[in-house]
N, C-alpha and C positions, 0 to 999 in steps of 0.2 A: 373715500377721502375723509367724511368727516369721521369715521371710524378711527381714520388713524390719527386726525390730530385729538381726539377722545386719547389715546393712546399715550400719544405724546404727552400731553397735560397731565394723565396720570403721572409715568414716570416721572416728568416734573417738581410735583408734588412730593413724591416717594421720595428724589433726591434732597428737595428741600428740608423736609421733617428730619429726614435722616440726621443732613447735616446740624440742624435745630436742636437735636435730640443730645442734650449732653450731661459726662459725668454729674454725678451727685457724689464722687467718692471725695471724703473731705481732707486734705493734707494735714499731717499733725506737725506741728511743727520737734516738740519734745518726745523723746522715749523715754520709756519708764526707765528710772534709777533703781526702784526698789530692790533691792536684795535679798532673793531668798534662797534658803539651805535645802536647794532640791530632793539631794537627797533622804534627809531627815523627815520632808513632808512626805517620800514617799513612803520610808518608812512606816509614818503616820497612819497612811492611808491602807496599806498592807496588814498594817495590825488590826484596823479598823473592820475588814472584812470578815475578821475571824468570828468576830460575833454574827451569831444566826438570830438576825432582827429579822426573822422570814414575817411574812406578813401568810396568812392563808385563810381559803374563803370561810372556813370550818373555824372559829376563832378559839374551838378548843384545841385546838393545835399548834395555837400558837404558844412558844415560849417567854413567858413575857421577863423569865428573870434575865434573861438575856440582852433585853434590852437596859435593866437596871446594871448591869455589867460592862453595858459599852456607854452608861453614863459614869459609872466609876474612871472607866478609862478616861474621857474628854477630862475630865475633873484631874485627872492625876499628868495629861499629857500635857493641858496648856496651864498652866499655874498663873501668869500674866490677866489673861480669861478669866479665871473663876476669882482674882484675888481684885480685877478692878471693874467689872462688870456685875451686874444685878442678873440674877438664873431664880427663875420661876419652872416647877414643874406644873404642867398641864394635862389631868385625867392622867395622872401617873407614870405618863411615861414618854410626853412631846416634852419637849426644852424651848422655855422661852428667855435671850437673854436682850438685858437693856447696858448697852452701852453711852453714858450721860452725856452728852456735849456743851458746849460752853455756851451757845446760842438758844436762846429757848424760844425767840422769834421767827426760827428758821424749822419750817417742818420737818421730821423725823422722816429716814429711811427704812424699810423691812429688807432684809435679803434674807432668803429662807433654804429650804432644802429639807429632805425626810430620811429619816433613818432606817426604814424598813425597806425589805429589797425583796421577790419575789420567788417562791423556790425552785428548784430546778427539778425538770421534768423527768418523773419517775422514767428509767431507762436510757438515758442520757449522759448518766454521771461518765460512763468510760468512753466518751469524746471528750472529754476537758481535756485539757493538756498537763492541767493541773488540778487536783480537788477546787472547786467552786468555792470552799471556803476555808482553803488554807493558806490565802494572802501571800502568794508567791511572787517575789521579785528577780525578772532576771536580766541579761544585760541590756534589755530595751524596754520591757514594759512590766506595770502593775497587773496582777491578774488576780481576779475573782469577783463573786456578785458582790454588785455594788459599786464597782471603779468606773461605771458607767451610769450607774442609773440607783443611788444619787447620794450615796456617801461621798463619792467624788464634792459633792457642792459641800454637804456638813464639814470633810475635813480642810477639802479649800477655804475656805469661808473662816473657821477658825484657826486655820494656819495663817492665814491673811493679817487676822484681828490680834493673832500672839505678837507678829512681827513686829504689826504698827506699833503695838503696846512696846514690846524691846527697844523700838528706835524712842519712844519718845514722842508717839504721836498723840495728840489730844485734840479727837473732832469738834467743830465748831456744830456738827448738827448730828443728834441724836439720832443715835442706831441701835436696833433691834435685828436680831438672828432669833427667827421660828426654825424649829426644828420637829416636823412632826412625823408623828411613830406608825401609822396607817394609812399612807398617799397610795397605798397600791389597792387597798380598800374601797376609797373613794374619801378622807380624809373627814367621816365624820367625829369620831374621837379626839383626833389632834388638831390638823388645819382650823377646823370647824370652829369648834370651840378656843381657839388663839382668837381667832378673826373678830369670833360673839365679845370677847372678853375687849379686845378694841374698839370695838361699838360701844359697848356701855362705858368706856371710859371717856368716848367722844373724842378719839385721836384718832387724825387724819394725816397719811403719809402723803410727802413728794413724791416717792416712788417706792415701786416695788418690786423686786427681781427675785425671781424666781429657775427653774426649769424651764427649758423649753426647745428653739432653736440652736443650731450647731455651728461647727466651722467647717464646712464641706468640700471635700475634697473631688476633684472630675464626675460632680454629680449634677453641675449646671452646661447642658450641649451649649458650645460655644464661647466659651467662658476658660483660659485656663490659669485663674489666677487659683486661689482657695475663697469661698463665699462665707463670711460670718453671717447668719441668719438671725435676725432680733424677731421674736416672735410680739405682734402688737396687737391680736385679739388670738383669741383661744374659743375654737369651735364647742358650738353644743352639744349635749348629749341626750339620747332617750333612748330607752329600750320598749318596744311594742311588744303585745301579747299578742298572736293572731291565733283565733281557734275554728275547727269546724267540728258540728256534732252528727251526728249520723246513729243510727240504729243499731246495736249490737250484735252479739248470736256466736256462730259457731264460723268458723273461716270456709268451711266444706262448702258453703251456701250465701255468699257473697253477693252483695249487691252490685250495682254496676260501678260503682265508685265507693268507698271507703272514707273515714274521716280523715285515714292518711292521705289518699290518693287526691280528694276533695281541696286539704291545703295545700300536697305539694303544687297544685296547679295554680291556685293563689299564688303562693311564694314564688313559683316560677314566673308569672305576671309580675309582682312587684320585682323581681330582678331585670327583667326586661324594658321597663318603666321607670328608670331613675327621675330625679328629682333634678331639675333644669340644673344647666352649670350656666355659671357666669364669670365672665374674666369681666370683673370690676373692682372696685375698694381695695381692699388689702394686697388680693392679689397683684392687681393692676398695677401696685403700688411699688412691689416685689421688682417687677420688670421694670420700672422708671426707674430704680437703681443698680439693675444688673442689663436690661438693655446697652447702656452709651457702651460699654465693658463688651460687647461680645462683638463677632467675629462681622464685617458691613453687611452679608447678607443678614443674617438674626438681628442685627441691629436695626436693621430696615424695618422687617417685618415688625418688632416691637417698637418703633416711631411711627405706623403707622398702624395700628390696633383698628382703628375705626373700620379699616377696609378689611382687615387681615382675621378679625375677631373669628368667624365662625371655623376656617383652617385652624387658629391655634385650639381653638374650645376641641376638635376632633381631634390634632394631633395628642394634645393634652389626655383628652376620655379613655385613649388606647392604652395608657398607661396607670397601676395602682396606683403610685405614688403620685404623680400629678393629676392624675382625676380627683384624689383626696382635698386638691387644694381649690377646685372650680367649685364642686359641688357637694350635698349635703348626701352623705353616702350610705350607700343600705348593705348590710351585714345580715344574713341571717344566720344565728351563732347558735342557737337550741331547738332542740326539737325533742315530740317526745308522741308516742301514742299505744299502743295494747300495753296489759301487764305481759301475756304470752306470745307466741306464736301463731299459736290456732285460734285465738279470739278477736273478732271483729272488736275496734275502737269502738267506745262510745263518746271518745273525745280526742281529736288530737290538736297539741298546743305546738305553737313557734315562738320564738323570741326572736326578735328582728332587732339589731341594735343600730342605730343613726345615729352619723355625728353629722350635727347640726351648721349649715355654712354661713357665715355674717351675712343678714338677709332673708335667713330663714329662720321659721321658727318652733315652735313644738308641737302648737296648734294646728300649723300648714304643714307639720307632716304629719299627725295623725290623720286630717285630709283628704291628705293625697293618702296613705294606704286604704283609707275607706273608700276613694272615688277605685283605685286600681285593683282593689279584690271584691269588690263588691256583687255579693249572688247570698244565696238562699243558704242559712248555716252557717255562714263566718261575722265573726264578732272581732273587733279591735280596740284594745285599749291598753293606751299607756300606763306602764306599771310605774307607780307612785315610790320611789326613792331618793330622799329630798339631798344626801349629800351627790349623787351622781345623776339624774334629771337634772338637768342646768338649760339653761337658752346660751345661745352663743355671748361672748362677753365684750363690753364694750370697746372699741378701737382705740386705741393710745396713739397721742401724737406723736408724729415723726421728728417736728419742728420745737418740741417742746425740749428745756433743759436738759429732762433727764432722759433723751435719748442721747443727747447729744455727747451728756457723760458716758455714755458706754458706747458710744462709737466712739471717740474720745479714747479710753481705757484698752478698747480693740486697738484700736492702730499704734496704740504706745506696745504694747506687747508682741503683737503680730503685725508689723509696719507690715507687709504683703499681701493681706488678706483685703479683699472687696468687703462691704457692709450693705444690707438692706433687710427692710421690715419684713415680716411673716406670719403666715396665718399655722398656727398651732393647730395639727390636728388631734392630736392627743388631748388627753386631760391633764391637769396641776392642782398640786392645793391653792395657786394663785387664784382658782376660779371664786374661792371661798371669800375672796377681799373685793369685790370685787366694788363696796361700798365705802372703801378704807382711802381709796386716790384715786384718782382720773390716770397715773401714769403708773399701770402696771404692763412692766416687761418679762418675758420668758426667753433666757438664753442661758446655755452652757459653753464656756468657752473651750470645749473640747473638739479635736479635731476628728476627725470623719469622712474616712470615702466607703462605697457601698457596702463593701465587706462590711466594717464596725458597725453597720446601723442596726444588722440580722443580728449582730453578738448582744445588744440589749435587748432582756429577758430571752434571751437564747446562750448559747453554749460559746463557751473563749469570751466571757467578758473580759473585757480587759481596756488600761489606758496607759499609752505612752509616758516614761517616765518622765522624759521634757516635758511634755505637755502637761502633766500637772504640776511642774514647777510653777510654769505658765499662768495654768487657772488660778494658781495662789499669788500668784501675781497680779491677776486681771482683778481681783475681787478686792486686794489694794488699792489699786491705781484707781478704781472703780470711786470707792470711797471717797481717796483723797479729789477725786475730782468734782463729785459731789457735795465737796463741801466749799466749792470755788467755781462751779458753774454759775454763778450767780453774783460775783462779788467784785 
């Protein structure tokens, strides 16, 4: 008996919260006016791909007049751009522009984005549908490197800024477009050096948007609106060295274990041994605005977390992409040990790469990989690379203005889409400001269901030719509401 009113009282409780448990999605009252010449933008964006801004790890192989050539082009495409805006180059070959505003008591915004795109994997080129960098437009979408990952943001962003300029727009608060040449790098040349150079000038932004989160199409179960995802901290990174040494010789006459055989059993351990997940902070945060949205049983289960926590944390773990978002994740991406065949190692090394979860941090994972391989011969140490070694980065409000300008600018363009915050699992040159505002955001207003996400840096990049009408749309409205959130 008393089990079952144990029972009852649960349920109770479940219905309560349930019902407790409500939208955050915000009503706009206005949609966007702004007018833009979609097709011209895509135009824009099509030409834009043609230049091979490859970024590669081997930096003699990059082209770099090619990047000078797709600054000729922005120069010759937006004339509005270059004739009322201030353009600074940076380390020869990032763009930094200053658009003045009328306010000089009103902090400055960044919106940024990078011009280098990643190259395509030798073997690959005859699955494109189209050459990867022949900017092909046809009766639905933009295609080639880069209409995803992130010339999309460079030509939105100054398609946005020609129009306002055409209409007649004059910001009341100062605006900056970075545009840097090495974000696939790790953005030490360009981001880096933008970021240092607002440091010493002692300017501090409202905000700052960047890359990041998407607009998701049937990739949230129980949910079937589209989810615009605002990403509000951006995970850390670190790459660990893990080595074991071992005796050398001839392969004929092997030891019982090997420097390879020695690590792979390490590395096997630390794959086995992940780094705790937690459904709290960002994520938690994710679900209190796509929870009230979904279907009463998932709504349940997310109004009540407290009880439900360990079920989600496992349903979660089962999967790459949502285990990415609980915990701090371990990759091991290199490996290396004999010069031949027949010669015992007398070293073999791993690179282990972590991206770091708000919470964690670079200390507590080097660690834990020293408490989980820890034996006779293996050494660990985090390799020192100051623009991609980051600690995860600081959380941005939800409740502050300038998110509320870009949920705001969302639901003017995409009245149908849901909004909620995001933990970035990726990297950004955002990470590089990260002492420039308190309100740095990561989001792309491009849309997204499973398929497109494999097509960045992979094969069929491509973006909808509406949808980047869209995005040049979104990066207006964006603006214009940036300069009246406040006023």
């Amino acid at each position: 008996m008393f089990i079952l009113y144990l029972l009852v009282v649960l349920i109770l409780i479940f219905v309560i919260r349930t019902a407790l448990f409500r939208s955050k999605q915000v009503s706009i009252e206005s949609l966007s006016n702004i007018c833009i010449d979609t097709d011209k933008a895509a135009t824009h964006l099509a030409e834009a791909v043609k230049f091979k801004t490859i970024s590669y790890r081997d930096k003699d192989k990059i082209d770099y007049d090619e990047f000078i050539k797709f600054h000729d082009y922005l120069y010759k495409t937006y004339p509005n751009v270059h004739k009322s805006l201030q353009r600074e180059v940076i380390k020869d070959y990032s763009l930094l522009y200053k658009w003045e505003g009328s306010d000089d008591q009103l902090k400055p915004i960044l919106l940024m984005a990078h011009m280098d795109v990643v190259p395509v994997e030798p073997g690959t080129e005859k699955d494109w549908k189209y050459a990867a960098f022949d900017g092909i437009i046809d009766d639905e979408y933009i295609w080639g490197r880069g209409t995803m990952d992130f010339k999309v943001g460079v030509i939105g962003i100054l398609d946005a800024v020609e129009t306002l300029l055409e209409e007649g727009y004059e910001p009341k608060r100062t605006i900056y477009l970075s545009f840097g040449h090495d974000e696939e790098l790790g953005g030490g040349d360009g981001a880096y050096q933008i970021a240092k150079l607002f440091e010493q000038k002692k300017i501090e932004f409202e905000c700052i948007l960047d890359e990041g989160g998407l607009i998701t199409e049937g990739m949230m179960p129980g949910v079937d609106k589209p989810v615009a995802l605002i990403g509000i901290v951006e995970k850390g990174h670190v790459n660990v060295e893990i080595s074991a040494k071992c005796s050398g010789g001839h392969s004929s006459m092997p030891p019982k274990h090997t420097a390879v055989g020695i690590l792979s059993t390490a590395i096997h351990k630390l794959e086995r041994n992940q780094m705790p997940a937690r459904f709290s902070g960002p994520i938690r945060e994710t679900f209190e605005y796509i929870g009230p949205e979904m279907s009463f049983f998932m709504k349940m289960i997310f109004a009540n977390i407290w009880f439900f926590n360990p079920i989600i944390k496992k349903i979660f773990s089962s999967n790459p992409s949502t285990n990415a978002l609980i915990r701090t994740t371990t990759a091991t991406t290199m490996f290396s040990g004999s010069i031949k065949e027949n010669v015992l190692p007398l070293k073999a090394t791993a690179v282990v790469n972590f991206r770091i979860a708000p919470g964690d941090s670079i200390s507590e994972v080097v660690q834990h990989v020293e408490r989980i391989v820890k034996s006779e011969g293996i050494s660990v140490q985090a390799l020192e690379q100051p623009t991609i070694k980051t600690e995860p980065s600081n959380i941005s409000d939800t409740q502050s203005g300038s998110f509320k300008a870009i949920e705001k600018a969302i639901g003017q363009v995409f009245p149908n889409v849901l909004v909620a915050p995001y933990v970035v699992v990726g990297g950004t040159d955002a990470r590089h400001f990260k002492n420039l505002s308190k309100n740095i955001f990561r989001f792309i207003p491009m849309i997204c269901n499973k398929d497109d996400i494999e097509r960045t840096h992979g094969t069929n990049e491509r973006i909808g030719i509406e949808n980047f009408g869209e995005c040049v749309k979104f990066y207006a409205q964006f603006i214009i509401n940036m300069d009246n959130i406040y006023l």
